[in-house]
VEXKOL-949572 format. One line per field, with one value per residue (C-alpha): residue number from 1; x, y, z; residue in three letters; chain. Coordinates in steps of 0.25 Angstrom, whole numbers, plus 2048, in hexadecimal, padded with zeros to 3 digits. Layout:
num = (NUM, ...)
u = (X, ...)
v = (Y, ...)
w = (Z, ...)
residuo = (ALA, ...)
cadena = (A, ...)
END
This chain:
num = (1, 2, 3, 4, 5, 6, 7, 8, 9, 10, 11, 12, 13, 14, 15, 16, 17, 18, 19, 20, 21, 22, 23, 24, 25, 26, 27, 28, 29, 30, 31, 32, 33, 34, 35, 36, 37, 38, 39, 40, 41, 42, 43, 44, 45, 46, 47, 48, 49, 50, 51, 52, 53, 54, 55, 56, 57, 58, 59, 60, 61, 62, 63, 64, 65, 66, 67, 68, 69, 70, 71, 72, 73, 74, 75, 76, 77, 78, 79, 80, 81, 82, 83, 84, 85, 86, 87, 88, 89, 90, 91, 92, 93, 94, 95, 96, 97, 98, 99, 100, 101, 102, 103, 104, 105, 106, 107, 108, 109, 110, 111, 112, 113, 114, 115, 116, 117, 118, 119, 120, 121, 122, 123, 124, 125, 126, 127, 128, 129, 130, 131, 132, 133, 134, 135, 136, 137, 138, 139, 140, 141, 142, 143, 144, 145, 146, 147, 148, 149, 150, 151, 152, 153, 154, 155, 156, 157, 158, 159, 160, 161, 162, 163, 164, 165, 166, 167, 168, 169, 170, 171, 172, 173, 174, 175, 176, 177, 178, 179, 180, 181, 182, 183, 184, 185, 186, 187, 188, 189, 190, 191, 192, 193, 194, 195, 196, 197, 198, 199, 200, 201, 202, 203, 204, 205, 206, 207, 208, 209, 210, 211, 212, 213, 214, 215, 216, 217, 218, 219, 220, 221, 222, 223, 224, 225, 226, 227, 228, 229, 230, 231, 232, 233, 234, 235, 236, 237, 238, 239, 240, 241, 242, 243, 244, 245, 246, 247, 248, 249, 250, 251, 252, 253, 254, 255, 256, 257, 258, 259, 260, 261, 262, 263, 264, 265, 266, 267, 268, 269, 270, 271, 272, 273, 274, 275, 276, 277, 278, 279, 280, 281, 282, 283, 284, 285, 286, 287, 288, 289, 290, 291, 292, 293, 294, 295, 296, 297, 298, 299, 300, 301, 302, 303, 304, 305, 306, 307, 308, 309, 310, 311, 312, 313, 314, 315, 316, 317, 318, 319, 320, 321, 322, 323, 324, 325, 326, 327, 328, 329, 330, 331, 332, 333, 334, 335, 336, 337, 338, 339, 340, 341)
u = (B02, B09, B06, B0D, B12, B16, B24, B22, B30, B33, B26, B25, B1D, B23, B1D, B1A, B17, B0E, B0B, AFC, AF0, AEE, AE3, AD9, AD6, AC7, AC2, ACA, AC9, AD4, AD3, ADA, ADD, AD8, ADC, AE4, AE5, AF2, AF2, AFE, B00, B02, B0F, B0F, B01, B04, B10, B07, B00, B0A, B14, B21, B28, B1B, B0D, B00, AFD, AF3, AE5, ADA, AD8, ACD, ACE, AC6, AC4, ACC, ACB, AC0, AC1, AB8, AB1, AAF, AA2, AA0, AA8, AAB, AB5, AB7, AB0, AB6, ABA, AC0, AC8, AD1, ADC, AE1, AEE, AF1, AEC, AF1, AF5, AF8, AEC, AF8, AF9, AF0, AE8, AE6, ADE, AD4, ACC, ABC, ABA, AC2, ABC, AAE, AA7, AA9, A9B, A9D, A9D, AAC, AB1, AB9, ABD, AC7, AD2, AC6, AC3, AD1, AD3, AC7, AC7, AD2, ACC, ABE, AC1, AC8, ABB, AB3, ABA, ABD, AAF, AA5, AAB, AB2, AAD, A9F, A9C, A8F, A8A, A8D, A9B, AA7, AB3, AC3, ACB, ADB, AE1, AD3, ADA, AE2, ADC, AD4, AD1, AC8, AC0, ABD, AB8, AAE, AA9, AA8, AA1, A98, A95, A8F, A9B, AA2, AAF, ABD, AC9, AD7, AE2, AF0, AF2, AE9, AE8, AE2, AD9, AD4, AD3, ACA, AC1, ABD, AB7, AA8, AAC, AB3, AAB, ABA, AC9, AD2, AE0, AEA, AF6, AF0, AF6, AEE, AE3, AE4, ADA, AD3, AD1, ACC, AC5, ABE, AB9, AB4, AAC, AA9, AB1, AAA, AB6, AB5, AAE, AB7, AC5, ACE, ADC, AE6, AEE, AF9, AF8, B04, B0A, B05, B13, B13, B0F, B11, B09, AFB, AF9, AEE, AF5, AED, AE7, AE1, AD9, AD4, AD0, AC9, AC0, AB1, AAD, AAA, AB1, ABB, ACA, ACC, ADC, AE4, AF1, AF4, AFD, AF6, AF7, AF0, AF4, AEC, AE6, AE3, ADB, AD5, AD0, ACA, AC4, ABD, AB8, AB3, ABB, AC1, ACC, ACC, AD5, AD3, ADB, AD2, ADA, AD2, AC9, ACF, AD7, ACA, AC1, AB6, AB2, AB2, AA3, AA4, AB4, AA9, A9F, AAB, AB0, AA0, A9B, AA9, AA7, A9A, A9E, AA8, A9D, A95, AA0, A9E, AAE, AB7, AC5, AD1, ADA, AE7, AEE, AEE, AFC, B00, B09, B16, B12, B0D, B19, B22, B18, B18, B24, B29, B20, B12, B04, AFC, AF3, AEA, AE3, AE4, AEF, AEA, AF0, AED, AF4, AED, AF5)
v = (408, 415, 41E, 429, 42B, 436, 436, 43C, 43E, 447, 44D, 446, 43E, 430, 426, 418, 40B, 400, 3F5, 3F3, 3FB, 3FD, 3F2, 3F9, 3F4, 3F1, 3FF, 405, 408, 408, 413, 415, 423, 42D, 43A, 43E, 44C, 452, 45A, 462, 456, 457, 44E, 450, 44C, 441, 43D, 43A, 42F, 428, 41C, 41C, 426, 428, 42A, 429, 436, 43B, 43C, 443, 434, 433, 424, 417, 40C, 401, 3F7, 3F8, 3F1, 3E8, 3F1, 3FB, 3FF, 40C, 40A, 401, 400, 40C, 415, 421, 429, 434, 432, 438, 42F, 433, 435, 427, 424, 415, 418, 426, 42D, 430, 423, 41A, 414, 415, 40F, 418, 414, 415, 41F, 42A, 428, 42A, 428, 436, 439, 433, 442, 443, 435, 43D, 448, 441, 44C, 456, 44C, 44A, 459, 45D, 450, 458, 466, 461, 459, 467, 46F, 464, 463, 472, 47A, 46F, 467, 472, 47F, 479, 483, 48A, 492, 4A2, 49D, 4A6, 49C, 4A1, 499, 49A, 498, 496, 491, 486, 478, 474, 481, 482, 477, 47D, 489, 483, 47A, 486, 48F, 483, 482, 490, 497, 4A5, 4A0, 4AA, 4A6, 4AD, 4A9, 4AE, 4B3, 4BA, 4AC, 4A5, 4B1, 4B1, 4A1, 4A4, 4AF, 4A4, 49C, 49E, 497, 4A0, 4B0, 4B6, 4B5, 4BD, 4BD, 4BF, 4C1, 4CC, 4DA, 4DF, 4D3, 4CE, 4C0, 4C7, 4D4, 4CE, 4C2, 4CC, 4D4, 4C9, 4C6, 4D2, 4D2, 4C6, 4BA, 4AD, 4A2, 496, 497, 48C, 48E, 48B, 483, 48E, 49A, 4A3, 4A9, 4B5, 4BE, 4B9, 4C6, 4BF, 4B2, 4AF, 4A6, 4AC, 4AC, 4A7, 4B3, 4B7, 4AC, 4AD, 4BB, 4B8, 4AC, 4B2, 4AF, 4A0, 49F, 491, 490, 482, 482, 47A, 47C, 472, 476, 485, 48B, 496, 4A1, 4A5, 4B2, 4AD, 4A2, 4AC, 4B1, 4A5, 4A6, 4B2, 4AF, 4A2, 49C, 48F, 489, 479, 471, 46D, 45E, 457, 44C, 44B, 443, 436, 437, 431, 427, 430, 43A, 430, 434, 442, 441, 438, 445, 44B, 446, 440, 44E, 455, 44B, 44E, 45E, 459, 453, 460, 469, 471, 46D, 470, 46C, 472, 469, 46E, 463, 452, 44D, 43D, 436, 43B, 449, 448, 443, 451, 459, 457, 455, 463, 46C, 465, 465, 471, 479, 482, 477, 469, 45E, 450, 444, 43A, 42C, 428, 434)
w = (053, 054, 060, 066, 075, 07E, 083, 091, 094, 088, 086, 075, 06C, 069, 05F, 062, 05C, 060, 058, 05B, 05F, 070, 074, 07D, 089, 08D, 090, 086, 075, 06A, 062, 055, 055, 049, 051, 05D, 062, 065, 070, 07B, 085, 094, 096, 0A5, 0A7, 09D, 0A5, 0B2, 0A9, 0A2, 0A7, 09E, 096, 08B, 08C, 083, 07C, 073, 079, 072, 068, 05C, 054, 053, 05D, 058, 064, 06F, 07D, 084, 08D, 084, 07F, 07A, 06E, 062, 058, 04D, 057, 054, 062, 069, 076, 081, 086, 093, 097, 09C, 08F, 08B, 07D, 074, 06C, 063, 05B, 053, 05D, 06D, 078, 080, 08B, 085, 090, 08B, 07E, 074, 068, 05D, 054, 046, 043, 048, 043, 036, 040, 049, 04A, 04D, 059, 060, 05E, 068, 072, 07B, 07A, 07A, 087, 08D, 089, 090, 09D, 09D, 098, 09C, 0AB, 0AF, 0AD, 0AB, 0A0, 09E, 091, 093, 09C, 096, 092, 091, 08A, 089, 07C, 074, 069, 06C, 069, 074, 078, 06B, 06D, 07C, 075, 06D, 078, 082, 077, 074, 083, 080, 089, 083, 07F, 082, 07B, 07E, 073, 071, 063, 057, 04F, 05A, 05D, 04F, 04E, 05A, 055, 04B, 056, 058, 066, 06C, 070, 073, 06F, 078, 071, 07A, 071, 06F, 076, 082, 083, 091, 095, 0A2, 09B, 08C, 095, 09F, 092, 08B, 098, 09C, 0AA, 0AF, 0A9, 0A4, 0AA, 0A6, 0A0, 09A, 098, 08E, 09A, 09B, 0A2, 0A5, 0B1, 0B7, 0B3, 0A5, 09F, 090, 08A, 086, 092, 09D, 0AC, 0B7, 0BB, 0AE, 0AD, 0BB, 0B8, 0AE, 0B6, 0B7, 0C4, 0C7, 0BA, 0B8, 0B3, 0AC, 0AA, 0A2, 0AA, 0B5, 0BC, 0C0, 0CE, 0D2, 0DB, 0E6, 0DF, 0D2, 0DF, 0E4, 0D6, 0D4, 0E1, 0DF, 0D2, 0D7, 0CB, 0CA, 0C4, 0BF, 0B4, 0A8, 0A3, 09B, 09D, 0A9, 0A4, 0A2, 0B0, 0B7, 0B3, 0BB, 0B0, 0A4, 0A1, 0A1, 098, 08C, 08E, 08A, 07D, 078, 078, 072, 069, 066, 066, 05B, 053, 054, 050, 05F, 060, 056, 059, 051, 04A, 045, 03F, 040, 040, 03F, 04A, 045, 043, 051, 056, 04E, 053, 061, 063, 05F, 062, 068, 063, 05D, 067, 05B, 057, 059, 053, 050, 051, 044, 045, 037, 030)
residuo = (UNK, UNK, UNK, UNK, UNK, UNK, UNK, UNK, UNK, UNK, UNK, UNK, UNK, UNK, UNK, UNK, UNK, UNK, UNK, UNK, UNK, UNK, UNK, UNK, UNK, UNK, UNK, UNK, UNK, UNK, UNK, UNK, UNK, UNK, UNK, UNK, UNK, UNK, UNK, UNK, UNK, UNK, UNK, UNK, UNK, UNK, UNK, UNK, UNK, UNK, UNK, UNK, UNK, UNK, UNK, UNK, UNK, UNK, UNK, UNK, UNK, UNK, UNK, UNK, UNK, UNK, UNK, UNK, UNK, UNK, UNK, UNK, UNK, UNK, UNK, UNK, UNK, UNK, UNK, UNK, UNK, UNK, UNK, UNK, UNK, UNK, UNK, UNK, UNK, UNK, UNK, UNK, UNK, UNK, UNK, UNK, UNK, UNK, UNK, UNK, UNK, UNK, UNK, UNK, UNK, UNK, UNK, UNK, UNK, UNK, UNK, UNK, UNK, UNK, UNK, UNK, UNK, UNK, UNK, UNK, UNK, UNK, UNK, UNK, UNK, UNK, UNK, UNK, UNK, UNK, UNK, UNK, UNK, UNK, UNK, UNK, UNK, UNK, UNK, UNK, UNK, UNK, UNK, UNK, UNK, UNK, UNK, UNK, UNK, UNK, UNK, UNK, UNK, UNK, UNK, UNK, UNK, UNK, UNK, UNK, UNK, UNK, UNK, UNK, UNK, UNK, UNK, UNK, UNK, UNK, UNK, UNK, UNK, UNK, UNK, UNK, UNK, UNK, UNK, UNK, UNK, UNK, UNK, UNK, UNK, UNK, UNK, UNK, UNK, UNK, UNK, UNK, UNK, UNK, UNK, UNK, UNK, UNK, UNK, UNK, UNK, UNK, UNK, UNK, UNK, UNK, UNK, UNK, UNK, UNK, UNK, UNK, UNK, UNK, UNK, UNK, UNK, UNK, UNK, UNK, UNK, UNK, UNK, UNK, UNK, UNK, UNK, UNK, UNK, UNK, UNK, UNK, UNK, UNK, UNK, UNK, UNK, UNK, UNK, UNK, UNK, UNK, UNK, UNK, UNK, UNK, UNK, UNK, UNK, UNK, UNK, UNK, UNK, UNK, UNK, UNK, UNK, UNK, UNK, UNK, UNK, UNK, UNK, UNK, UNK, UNK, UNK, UNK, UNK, UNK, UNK, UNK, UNK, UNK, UNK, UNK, UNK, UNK, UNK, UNK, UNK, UNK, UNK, UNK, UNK, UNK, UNK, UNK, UNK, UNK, UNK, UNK, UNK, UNK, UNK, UNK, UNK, UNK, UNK, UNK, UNK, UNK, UNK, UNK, UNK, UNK, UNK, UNK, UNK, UNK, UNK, UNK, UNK, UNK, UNK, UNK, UNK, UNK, UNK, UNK, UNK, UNK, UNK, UNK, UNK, UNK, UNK, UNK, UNK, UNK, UNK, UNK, UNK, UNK, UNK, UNK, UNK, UNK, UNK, UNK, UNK)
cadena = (A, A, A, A, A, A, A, A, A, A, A, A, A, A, A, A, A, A, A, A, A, A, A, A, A, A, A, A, A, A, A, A, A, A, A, A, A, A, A, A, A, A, A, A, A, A, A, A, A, A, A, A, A, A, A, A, A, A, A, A, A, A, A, A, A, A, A, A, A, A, A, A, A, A, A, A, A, A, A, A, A, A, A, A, A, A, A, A, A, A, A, A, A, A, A, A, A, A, A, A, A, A, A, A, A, A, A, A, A, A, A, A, A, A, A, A, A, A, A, A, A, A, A, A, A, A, A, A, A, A, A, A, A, A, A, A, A, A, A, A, A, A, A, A, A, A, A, A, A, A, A, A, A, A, A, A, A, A, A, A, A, A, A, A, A, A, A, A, A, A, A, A, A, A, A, A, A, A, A, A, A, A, A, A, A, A, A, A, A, A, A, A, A, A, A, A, A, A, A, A, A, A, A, A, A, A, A, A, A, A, A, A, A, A, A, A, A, A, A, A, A, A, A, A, A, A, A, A, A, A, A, A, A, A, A, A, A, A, A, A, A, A, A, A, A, A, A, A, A, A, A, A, A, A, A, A, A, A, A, A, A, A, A, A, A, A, A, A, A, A, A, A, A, A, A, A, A, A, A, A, A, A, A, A, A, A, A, A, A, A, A, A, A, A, A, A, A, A, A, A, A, A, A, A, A, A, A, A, A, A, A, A, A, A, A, A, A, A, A, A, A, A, A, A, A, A, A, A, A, A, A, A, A, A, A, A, A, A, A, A, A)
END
């Protein structure tokens, strides 16, 4: 059985061999795996979670149940499913099989059974949209959305949600290509381009909305310093003044401090601020209902054609391997992992 491993000490992708399938134990499944999504891993955050020198990677997992413990009772084998190992996951999504615990786990419709890529590619994003849109924010139809960076992968599929949702979707994005593959996007009711010379967010935002701001906005989870004149990264302040009153920031940036005037603008807009790590999840054992809400209904969103993930290429172990290592993961659409290829 091949598998691939992180090394946390110089930040690569080794291969590994094993000569027989993991055996689950008895609330876990054994999955052989039709599809993993490859996407930008957070190595400090994996550091916190693993023993030794490498770690498991490779989360977002479609494949078959080969092997099913003894307490388990919601699936069989050659169910089909979709799964979210956590990061102290016991063995890599990146190989040919792996063991996940039946909670993190569900059943995909026989609608999607042929369309396994399409299903590792949203698991991620629809996990984000979830936890961002409908536990954090609590969105309401008519609510105005800002979305950084709308055309990166996991931000589309939060665009489709949020417009499904009924909300007014605003995407900002950073060159006339991304602009134009936006325009396309029945999702999404504006594109600011910000590449382009003399468009600023708050005053192109507070147009849009017609001086009254946004009511939830997601970052790209990189914002710029407040004297960097250049980039297409919004500062802290931008996206505080563009917060409607009683309006939420969900970040993607963990390590963000806020100066006592842009906490006062939040004060008086009675705005608030909360993080987003979808991760989260599979932290605590507390929130295991609401995490197979999560993935049964973006499943069943999948089925319906509501989510529509982008898939730019499927690559086999080895290519995985090349590609990492040089220069990362794609982030315009979404790169899938195919041991079988």
């Amino acid at each position: 059985m091949r598998s691939v491993v992180l090394n946390t000490l110089g930040g690569r992708l080794e291969l590994c061999e094993s000569p027989d399938p993991p055996a689950p134990n008895h609330e876990q499944i054994c999955v052989r795996v039709l599809a993993c999504a490859v996407s930008p891993l957070n190595i400090k955050a994996i550091k916190m979670f693993c023993d030794g020198s490498t770690a498991n990677v490779g989360f977002e997992v479609v494949g078959t149940v080969v092997k099913v413990g003894s307490h388990v009772d919601r699936f069989a084998e050659n169910d089909q499913v979709m799964a979210y190992l956590p990061l102290d996951t016991r063995s890599s999504g990146y190989g040919d099989y792996c063991v996940v615990s039946a909670c993190w786990a569900v059943k995909i419709p026989d609608a999607l059974a042929a369309q396994p890529h399409a299903c590792a590619a949203a698991i991620r994003a629809g996990v984000q949209a979830y936890t961002a849109l409908y536990y954090q924010h609590r969105l309401c139809a008519g609510d105005t959305v800002l979305v950084c960076e709308g055309t990166t992968e996991s931000r589309q599929v939060m665009i489709q949600l949020a417009r499904h949702w009924g909300a007014k979707v605003i995407a900002t994005v950073t060159s006339p290509l991304a602009a134009q593959r936006l325009e396309h996007e029945s999702a999404v009711s504006n594109v600011i381009d910000l590449s382009v010379r003399g468009t600023a967010l708050v005053p192109s935002v507070m147009e849009v909305t017609g001086g009254l701001g946004v009511d939830c906005i997601i970052d790209a989870g990189a914002l710029k310093p407040a004297s960097d004149e250049g980039g297409s990264a919004p500062t802290k302040h931008q996206l505080l003044t563009c917060l409607a009153a009683g309006g939420k920031w969900v970040t993607m940036v963990p390590d963000l401090q806020l100066d006592p005037p842009d906490s006062q603008l939040l004060y008086f807009k009675g705005a608030s601020l909360c993080f987003l790590n979808e991760q989260t999840w599979a932290l605590s054992g507390a929130q295991q209902g609401r995490f197979l809400h999560i993935m049964g209904d973006l499943a069943a969103k999948l089925a319906a054609g509501v989510v529509k993930p982008s898939v730019s290429k499927v690559v086999a172990l080895g290519d995985l391997l090349g590609d990492w290592n040089a220069r990362g993961p794609a982030v315009v659409g979404k790169v899938v992992l195919s041991p079988s290829q």
